[in-house]
N, C-alpha and C positions, 0 to 999 in steps of 0.2 A: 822639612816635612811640616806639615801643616794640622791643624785640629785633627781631635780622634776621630775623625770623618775617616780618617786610612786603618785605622784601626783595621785588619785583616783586610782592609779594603770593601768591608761593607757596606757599599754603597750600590746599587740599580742605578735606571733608566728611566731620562724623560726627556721624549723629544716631539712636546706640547709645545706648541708655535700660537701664544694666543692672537688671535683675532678680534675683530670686533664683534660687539653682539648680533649684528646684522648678519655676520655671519659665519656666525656660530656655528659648529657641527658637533662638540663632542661636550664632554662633561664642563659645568660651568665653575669657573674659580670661588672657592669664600673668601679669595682675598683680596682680588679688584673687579675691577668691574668689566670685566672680561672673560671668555671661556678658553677650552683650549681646542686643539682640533681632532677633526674625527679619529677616534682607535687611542687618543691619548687614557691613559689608565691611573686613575687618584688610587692609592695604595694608601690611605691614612691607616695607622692602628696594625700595619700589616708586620707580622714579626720576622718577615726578611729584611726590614730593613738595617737589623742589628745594634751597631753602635751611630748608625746616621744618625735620630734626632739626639742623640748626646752631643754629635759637632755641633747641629745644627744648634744647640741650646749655647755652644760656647762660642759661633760666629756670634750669635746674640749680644754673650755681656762684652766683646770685644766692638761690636755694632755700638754699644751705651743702650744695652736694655736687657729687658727679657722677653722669652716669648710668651707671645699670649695664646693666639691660635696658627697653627701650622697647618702645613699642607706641601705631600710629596707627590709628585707623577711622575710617570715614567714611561718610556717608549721606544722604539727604536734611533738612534744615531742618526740626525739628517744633515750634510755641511752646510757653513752658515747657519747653523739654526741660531745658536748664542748671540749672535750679531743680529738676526731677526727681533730676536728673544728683547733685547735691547733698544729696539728701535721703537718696535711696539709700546713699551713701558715708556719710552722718552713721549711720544703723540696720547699716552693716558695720565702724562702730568708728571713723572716720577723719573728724580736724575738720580743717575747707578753711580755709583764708589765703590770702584776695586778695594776689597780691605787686603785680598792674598789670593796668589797662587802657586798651586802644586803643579809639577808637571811628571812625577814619579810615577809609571806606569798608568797615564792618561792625564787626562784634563779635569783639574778643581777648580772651578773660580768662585773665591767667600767674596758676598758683597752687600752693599746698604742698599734699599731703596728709601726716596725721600720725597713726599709731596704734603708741601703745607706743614702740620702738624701728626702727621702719619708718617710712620716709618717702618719699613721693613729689614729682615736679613734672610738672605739666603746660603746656599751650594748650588753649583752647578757641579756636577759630576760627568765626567764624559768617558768609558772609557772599553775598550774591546766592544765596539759597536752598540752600545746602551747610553743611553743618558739616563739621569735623574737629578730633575728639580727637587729640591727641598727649600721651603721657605718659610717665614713665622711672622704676623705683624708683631712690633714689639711695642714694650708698656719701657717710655723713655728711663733713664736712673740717673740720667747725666745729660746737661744741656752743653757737656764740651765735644767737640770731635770726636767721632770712630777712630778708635785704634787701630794703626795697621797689624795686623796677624803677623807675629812671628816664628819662626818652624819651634813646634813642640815636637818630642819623642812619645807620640801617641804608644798604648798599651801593642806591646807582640810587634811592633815597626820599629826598626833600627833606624834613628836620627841621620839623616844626610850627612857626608862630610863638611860640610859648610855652612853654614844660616844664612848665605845671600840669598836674596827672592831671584828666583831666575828669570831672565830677561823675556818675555813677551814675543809670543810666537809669530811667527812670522808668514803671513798666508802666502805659499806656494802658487803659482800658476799653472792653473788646473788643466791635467792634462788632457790629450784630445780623446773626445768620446767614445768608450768600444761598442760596436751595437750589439744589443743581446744575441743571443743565438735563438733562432727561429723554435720557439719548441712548442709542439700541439697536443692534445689533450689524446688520450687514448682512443680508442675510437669503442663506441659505446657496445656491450653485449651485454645478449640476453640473463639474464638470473645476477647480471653484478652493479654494483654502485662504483663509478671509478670517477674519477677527475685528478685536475691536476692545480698546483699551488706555485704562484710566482712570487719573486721577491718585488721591489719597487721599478727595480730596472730590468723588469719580462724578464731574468734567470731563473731556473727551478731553485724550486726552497726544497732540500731536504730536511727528514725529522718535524713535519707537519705535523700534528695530532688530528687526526679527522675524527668526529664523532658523528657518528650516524643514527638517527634514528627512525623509524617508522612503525604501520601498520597491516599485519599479515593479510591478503586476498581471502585465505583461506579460512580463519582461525577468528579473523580480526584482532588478533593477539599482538601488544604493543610491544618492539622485542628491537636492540641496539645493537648498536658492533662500534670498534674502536680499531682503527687502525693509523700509521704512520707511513708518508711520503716517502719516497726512494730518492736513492741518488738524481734522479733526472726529474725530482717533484712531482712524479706520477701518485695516483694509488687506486687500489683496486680490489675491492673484496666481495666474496660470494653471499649473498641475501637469501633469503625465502621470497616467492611473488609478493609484491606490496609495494606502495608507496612511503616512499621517502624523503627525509631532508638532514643537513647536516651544517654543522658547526666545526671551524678549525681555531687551531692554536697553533703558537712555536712561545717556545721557553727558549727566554734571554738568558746570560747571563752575562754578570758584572762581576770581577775578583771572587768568582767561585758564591755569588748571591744572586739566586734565583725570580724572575716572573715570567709569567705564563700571560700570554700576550693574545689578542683576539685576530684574528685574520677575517678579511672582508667581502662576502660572497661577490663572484664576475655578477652574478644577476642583478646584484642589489640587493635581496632580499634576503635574509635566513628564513625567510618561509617558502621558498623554491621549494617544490619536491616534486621527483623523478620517479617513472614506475619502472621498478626491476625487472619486470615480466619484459619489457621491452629494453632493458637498459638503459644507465642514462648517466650524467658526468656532473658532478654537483662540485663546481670548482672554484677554488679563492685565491687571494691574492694581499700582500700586506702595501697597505694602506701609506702612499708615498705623500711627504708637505706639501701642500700648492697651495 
């Protein structure tokens, strides 16, 4: 077992594939020179991350340093992303050194980054379809080698029977594709807001949070409704005449650690809005790497 990163396992999700600035979609990094892509979510300061920046502070003096400024994201699971994750970092000047990994109930990878006189450490956390990056420039204390990580018995985690590092997983060949299943959107009535919410690979997402809001015909009274997606990622709820728009969510979770994650209007916009008096489907979808 590996730094108190497992500590109850509170660690999230990040499945930020940086790109170049050119292009950029989503929030930009403070630690290189690159952003991450669209729907990725910087959770710094956020207190679900629990005991993470305490690993992240002790991949650090195991790194030879400490941290100075940090920085966690988090997203949905994309395969290959770590290898992306990688390649990227190697074309922005920076060679990665595995210091450990855990493989106990998902994917840990503790690592150095190194360009020039800069250096970083991070976690890669992978695990129940969450990722989360966590990583920190660090302020050097020791111009000899990174330590490789050896299993600690982090606080409330039972120490493995062993201390060998476990051997390096091994990419399966991927099996053949299933097409999603055809699913369409309700079809729109009078007096309701419905639509529907897909996952990356066109499946319905159930347990969407739909937030809706608008402005009464009648009243001009500005007035909300909150509803959740159904088994088949439908949803549907009854309004007063007016115009409409709305905002979706889905809550990840990682080893029982919580984020609340944004979903991506079909239109493009979250300024779409639908008038109830006629019906209308205000429908999203989560946000796949490309």
């Amino acid at each position: 077992m590996n730094p108190s990163l497992t500590a109850g396992r509170a660690v999230p999700l990040f499945t930020a594939l940086l790109v170049s600035m050119a292009l950029a979609a989503g929030p930009r990094s403070a630690l290189v020179e690159a952003t991450f892509i669209e729907g990725a979510e910087i959770v710094n300061g956020s207190s679900s991350l629990g005991d993470f920046p305490a690993a992240l502070r002790e991949v650090a003096t195991r790194a030879g340093g400490t941290c100075v400024k940090s920085e966690y994201v988090v997203w949905d699971s994309v395969d290959q992303l770590e290898d992306n994750f990688k390649q990227v970092l190697g074309s922005l000047g920076y060679s990665y050194t595995l210091l450990g990994h855990d493989e106990e109930g998902g994917h840990y990878a503790f690592f150095r980054l190194n360009k020039g006189n800069a250096a970083l450490a991070g976690i890669w956390a992978d695990a129940e379809g969450t990722t989360l990056l966590g990583w920190c420039s660090l302020k050097l204390t020791s111009a000899s080698a990174p330590a490789a990580l050896t299993p600690t018995a982090p606080n409330k985690v039972t120490a493995p029977p062993t201390a060998s590092v476990p051997p390096p997983r091994t990419q399966a060949a991927p099996a053949p594709a299933t097409p999603p299943p055809t699913v369409k959107p309700p079809t729109p009535k009078r007096g309701f807001i419905s639509g529907l919410v897909l996952d990356p690979q066109g499946r319905p997402l159930a347990g969407a949070e739909i937030s809706i809001v608008g402005t009464t015909f009648t009243q001009g009274q500005r007035t909300s409704f909150t509803v959740q997606t159904k088994a088949d990622g439908t949803y549907s709820v009854r309004v007063p005449d007016g115009r409409y728009h709305a905002t979706a969510t889905i809550v990840r979770e990682l080893a029982g650690v919580s984020f609340r994650l944004p979903l991506h209007p079909e239109s493009g916009s979250l300024n779409t809005e639908v008038d109830s008096s006629e019906g209308g489907n205000l429908n999203f979808v989560v946000a796949a790497s490309t």
